[in-house]
C-alpha positions as CSV (number, residue, x, y, z in Angstrom):
1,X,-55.9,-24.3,26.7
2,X,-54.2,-20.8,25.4
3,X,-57.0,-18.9,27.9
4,X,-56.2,-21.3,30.8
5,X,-51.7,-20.8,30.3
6,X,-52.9,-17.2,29.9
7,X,-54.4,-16.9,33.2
8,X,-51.5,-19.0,34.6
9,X,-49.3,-16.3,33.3
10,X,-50.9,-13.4,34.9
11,X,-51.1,-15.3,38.3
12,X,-47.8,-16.0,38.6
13,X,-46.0,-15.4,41.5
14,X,-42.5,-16.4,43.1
15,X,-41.4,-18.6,45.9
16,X,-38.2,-20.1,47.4
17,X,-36.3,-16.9,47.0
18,X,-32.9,-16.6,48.6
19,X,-32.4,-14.2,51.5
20,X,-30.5,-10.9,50.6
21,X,-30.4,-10.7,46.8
22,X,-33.6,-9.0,46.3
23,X,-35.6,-6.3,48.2
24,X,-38.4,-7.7,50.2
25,X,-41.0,-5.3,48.9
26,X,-40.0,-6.2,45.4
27,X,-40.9,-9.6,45.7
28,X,-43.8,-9.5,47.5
29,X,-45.0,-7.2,44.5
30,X,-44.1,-9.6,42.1
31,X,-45.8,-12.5,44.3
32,X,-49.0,-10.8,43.6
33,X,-51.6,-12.1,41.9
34,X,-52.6,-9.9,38.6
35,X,-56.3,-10.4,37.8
36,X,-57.1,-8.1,34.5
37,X,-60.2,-6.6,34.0
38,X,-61.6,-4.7,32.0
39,X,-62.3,-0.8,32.0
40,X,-58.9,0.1,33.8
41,X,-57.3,2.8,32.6
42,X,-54.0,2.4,31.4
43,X,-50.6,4.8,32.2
44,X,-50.6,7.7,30.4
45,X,-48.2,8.1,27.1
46,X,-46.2,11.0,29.5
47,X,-45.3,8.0,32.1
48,X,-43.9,5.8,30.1
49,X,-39.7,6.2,29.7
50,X,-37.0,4.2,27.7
51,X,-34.8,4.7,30.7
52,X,-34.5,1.4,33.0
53,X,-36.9,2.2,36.4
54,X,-34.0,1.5,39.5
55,X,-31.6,3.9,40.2
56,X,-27.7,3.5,38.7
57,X,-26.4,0.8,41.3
58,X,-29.0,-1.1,42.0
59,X,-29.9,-4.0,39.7
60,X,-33.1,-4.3,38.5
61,X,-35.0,-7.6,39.5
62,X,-36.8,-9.4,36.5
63,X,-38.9,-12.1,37.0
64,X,-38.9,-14.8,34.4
65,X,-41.5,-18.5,33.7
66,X,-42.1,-20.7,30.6
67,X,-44.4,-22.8,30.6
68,X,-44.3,-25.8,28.1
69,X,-47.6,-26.4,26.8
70,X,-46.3,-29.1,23.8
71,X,-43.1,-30.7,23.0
72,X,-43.4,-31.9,19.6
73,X,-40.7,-33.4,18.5
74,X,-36.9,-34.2,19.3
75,X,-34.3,-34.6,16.5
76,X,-31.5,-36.9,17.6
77,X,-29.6,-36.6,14.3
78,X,-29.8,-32.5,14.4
79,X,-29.7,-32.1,18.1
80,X,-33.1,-30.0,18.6
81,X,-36.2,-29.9,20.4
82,X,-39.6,-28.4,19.1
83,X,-41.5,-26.9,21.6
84,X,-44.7,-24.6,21.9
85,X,-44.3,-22.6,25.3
86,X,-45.4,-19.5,27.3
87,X,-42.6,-17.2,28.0
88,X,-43.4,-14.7,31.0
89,X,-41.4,-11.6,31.8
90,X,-42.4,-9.8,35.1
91,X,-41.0,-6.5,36.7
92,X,-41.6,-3.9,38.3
93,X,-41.8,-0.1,36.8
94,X,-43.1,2.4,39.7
95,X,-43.6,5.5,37.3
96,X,-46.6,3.3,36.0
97,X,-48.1,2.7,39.3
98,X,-51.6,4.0,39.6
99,X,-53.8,3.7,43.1
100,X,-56.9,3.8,41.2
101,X,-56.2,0.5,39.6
102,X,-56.3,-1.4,43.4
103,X,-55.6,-4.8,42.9
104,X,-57.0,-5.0,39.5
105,X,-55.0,-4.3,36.0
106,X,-55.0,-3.0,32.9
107,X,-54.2,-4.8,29.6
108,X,-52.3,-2.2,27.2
109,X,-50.9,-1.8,23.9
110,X,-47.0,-3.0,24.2
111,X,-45.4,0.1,24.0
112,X,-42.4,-1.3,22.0
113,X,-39.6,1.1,22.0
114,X,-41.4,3.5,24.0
115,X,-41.0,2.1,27.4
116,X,-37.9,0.0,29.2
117,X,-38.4,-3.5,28.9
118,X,-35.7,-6.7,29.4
119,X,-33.8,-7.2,26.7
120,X,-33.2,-11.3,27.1
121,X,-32.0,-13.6,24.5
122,X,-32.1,-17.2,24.2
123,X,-29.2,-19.3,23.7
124,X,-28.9,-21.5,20.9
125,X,-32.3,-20.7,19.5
126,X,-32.8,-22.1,15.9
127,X,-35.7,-20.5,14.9
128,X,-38.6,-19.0,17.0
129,X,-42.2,-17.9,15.4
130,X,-44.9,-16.2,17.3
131,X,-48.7,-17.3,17.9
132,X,-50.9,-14.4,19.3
133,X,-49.7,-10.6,19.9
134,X,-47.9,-10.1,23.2
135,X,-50.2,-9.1,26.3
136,X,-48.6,-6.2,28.3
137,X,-50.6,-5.9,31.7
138,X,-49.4,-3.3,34.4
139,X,-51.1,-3.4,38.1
140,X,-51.7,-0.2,40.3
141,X,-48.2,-1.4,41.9
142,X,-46.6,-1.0,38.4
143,X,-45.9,-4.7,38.0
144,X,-45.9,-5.1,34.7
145,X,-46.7,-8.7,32.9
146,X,-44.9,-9.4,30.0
147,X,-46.1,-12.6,28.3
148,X,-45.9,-14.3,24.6
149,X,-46.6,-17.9,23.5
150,X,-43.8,-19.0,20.8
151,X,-42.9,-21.9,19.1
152,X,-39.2,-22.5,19.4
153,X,-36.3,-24.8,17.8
154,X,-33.5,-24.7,20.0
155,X,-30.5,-26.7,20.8
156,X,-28.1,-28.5,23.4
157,X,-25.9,-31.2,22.4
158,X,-26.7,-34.7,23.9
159,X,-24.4,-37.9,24.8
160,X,-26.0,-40.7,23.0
161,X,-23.3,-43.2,24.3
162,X,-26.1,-44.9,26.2
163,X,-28.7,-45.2,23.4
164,X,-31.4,-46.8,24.0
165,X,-31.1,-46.3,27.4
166,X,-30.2,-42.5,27.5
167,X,-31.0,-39.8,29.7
168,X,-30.5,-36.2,29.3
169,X,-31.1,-32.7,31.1
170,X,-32.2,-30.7,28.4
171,X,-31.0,-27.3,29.4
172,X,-32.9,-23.9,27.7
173,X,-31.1,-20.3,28.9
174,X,-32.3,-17.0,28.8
175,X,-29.4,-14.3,29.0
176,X,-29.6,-10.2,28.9
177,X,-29.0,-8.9,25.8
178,X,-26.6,-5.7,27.1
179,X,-27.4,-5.3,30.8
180,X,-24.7,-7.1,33.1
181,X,-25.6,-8.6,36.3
182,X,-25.1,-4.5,38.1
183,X,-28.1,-3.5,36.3
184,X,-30.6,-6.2,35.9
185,X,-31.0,-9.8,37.8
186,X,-33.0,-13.0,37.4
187,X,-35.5,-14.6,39.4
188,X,-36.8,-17.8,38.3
189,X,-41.0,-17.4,39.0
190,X,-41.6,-20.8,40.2
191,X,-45.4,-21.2,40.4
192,X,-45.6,-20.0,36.4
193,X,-42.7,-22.5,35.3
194,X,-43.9,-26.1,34.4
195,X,-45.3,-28.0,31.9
196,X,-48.8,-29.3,30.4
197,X,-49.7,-32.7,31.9
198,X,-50.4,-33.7,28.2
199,X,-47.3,-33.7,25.4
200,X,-47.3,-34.6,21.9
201,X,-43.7,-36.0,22.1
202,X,-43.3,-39.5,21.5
203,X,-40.6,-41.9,22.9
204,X,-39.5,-39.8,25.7
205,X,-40.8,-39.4,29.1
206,X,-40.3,-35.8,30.2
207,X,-40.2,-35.1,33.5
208,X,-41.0,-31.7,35.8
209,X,-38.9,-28.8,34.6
210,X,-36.3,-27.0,36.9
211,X,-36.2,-23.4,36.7
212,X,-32.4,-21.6,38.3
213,X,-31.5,-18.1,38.0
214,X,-28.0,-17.1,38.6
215,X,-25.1,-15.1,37.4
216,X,-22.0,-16.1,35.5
217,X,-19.6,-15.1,32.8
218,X,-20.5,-15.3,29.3
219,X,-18.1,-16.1,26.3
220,X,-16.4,-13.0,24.9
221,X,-17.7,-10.9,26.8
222,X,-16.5,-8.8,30.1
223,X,-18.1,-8.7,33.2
224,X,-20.9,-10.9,34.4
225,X,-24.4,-11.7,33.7
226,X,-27.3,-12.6,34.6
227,X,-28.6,-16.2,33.8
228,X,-32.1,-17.7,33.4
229,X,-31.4,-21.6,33.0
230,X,-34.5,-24.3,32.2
231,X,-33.6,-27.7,32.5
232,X,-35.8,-29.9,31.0
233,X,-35.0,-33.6,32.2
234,X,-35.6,-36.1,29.4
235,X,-35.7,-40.2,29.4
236,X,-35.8,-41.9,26.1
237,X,-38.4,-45.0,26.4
238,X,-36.7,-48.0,25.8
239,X,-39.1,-50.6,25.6
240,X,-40.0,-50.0,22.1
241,X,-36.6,-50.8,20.8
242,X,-36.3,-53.4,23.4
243,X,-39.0,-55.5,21.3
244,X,-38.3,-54.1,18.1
245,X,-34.7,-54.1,18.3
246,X,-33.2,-56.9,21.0
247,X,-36.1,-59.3,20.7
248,X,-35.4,-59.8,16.7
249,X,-32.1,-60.0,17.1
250,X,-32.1,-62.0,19.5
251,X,-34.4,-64.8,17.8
252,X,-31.7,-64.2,14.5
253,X,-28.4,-64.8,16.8
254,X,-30.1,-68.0,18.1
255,X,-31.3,-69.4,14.9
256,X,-27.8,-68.8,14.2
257,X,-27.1,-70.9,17.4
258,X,-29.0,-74.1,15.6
259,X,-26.0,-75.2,13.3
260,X,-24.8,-76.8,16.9
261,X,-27.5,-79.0,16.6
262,X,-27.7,-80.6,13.6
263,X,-25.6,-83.8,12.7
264,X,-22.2,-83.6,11.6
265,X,-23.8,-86.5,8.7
266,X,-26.2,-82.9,7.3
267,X,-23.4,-80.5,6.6
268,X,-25.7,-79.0,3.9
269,X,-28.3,-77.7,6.3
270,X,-25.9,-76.6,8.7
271,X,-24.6,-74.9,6.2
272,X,-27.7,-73.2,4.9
273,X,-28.8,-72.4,8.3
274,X,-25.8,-70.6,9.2
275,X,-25.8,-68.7,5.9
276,X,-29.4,-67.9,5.7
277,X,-29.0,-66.7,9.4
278,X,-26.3,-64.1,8.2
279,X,-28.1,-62.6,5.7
280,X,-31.2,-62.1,7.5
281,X,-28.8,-60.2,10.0
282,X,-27.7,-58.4,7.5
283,X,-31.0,-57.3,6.3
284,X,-32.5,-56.4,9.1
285,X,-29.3,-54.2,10.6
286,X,-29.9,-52.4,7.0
287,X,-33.4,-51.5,7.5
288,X,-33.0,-50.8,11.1
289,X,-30.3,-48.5,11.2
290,X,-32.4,-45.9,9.5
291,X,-34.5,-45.3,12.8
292,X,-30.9,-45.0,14.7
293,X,-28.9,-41.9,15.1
294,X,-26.6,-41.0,12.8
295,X,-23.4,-40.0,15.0
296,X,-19.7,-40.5,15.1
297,X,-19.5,-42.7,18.5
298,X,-20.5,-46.2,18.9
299,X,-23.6,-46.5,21.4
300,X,-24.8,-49.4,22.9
301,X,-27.1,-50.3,20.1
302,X,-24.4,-50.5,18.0
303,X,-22.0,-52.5,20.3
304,X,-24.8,-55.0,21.1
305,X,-25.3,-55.3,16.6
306,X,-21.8,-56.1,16.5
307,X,-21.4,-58.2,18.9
308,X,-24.6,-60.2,17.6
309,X,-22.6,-60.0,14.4
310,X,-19.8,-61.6,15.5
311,X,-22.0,-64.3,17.1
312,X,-23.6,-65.2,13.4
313,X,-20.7,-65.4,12.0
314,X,-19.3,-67.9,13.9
315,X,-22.1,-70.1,13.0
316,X,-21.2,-69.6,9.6
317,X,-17.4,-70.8,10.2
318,X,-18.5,-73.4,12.4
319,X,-20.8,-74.9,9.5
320,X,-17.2,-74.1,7.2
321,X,-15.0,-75.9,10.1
322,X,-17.4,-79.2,9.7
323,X,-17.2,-79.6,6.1
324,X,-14.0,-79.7,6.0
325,X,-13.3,-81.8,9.1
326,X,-16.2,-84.2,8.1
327,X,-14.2,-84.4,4.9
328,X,-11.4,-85.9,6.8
329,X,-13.6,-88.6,8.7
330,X,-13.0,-87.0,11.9
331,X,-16.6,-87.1,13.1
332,X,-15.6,-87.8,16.3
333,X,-13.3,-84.1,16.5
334,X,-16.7,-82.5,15.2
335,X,-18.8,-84.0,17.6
336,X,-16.4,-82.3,20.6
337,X,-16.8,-78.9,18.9
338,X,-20.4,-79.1,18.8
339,X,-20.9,-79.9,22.6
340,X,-18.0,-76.9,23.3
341,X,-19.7,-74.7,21.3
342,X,-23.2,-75.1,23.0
343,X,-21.6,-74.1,25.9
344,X,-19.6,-71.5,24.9
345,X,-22.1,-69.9,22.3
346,X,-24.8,-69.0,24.9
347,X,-21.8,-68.0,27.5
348,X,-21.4,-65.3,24.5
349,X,-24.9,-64.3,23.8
350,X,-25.0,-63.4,27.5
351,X,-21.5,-61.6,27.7
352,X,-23.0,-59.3,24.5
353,X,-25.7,-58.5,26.4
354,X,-23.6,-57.3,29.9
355,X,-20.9,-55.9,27.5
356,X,-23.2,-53.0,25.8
357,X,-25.5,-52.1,28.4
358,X,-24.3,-53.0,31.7
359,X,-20.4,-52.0,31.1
């Protein structure tokens, strides 16, 4: 699999690019296809310069792709996502151009600190630790491949209001260190960005990433910058709390429903339905709450618990209500309530339901 995203990297080119923001030759260089072999020499120590390759005034164009090969795991109470991807930095350098290489390339030694490279920072990264050893691949154009494969913790706040029906854009950036947008811009490289077919992530459906590169202003600081933006869209899978969550609670709110149909002359059992119907409520909601999230807002998990609440407990006062009208040989006023409240109790399971998740 590592081999296969490898050879992705080095064959990645660009498409889709907008008219007038980048010199034609430039991105037909960085189009190319990079096929590394092996026996090509690499640029001499003497050609390699800490100073950036374009001319003061004209931006330098970087190329940038990840590639999601896993997405372990997304925390709903911490706000992060866990995710192994390929990170591909391309641009060009013509002081390391070399005929001799033709259409092959040479895989080199990084020459950290000894040669300009992009300087890009994530945004809310969390933590970030590093599989294999960077491969650093120039061409005989002097496109040079930049590419590492990282496990990353980063993370974007969500809106959980919809819970367990929510959908989010996941959004990952990439921003220059120092350089504003005068001295190096982004280009998304859109046949490298994507994801493996295959995640580990469970209860989420993650669809087709969207690479945009732009500029904009950043906080605090003057001037503007470029901007490498991921999004990631993501769609939690509701049908496992559908049965695990709705269908119990459900089958609790109507065995709740039962004290409507049980004599007014058995008080006791209506009684003992209604409260054994409570406290099972009250035991599931305990144990089930620990596979919620744990925020400040009510979702609509919690506003369809509470409104199933609500519904139980009015079994329970109906059950109260009959004992003591039944104590006041008024069988005939209990009798009415009963044939309301089988009407009106369903009429209020259904409302529950519209109320938190279709309001």
């Amino acid at each position: 699999m590592a081999s296969c995203c490898l050879y992705v990297a080095l064959a990645v080119g660009l498409a889709g690019l907008p008219s007038g923001l980048w010199a034609q030759d430039i991105v037909s260089d960085l189009e190319r296809f990079t096929t590394p072999r092996s026996g090509i020499a690499c640029p001499s120590p003497d050609q390699y310069s800490p100073i950036r390759p374009d001319p003061p005034g004209t931006a330098t164009t970087v190329g940038i792709g990840i590639f999601l090969n896993d997405i372990s795991n997304l925390n709903d109470l911490n706000q992060t996502l866990d995710a192994d991807v390929w990170v591909v930095v391309r641009w060009r350098d013509t002081r390391l151009a070399d005929a001799t290489r033709g259409d092959s390339a040479a895989e080199c030694p990084p020459p950290e600190g000894g040669l300009w490279m992009p300087s890009i920072e994530p945004e809310n990264l969390r933590s970030r630790q590093q599989f294999y050893q960077p491969r650093f691949v120039v061409d005989g154009r002097g496109v040079v491949t930049y590419a590492r494969r990282l496990l990353v913790t980063v993370s974007y706040p969500l809106d959980l209001h919809d819970f367990p029906f929510d959908r989010h854009r996941w959004k990952f950036t990439l921003w220059p260190v120092f350089s504003r947008s005068d001295e190096m811009v982004f280009h998304a490289l859109e046949r490298f960005n994507g994801k493996n077919d295959r995640l580990s992530i469970q209860g989420w459906h993650v669809g087709v990433p969207e690479p945009k590169a732009s500029v904009s202003a950043r906080v605090a600081r003057p001037g503007q910058f470029a901007r490498f933006d991921l999004v990631i869209p993501l769609e939690r899978e509701s049908s496992y709390y559908a049965w695990k969550l709705g269908m119990p609670l459900t089958l609790i709110v109507l065995m709740a429903y039962g004290v409507y149909f049980i004599p007014v002359t058995n008080v006791r059992s209506q009684l003992a339905l209604s409260t054994t119907s409570m406290l099972t409520f009250i035991a599931y909601m305990i144990a089930f709450n620990a596979g919620l999230p744990k925020i400040s807002y009510l979702t609509r998990a919690d506003l369809f618990f509470g409104g199933s609440a609500i519904l139980v407990f009015l079994g329970l006062v109906k059950s109260i209500v009959t004992i003591h009208i039944a104590s006041e040989d008024k069988a005939g006023t209990v009798e009415r309530l009963d044939r309301l409240g089988k009407w009106l109790y369903p009429s209020g399971m259904v409302l529950n339901v519209i109320y938190a998740f279709f309001l």
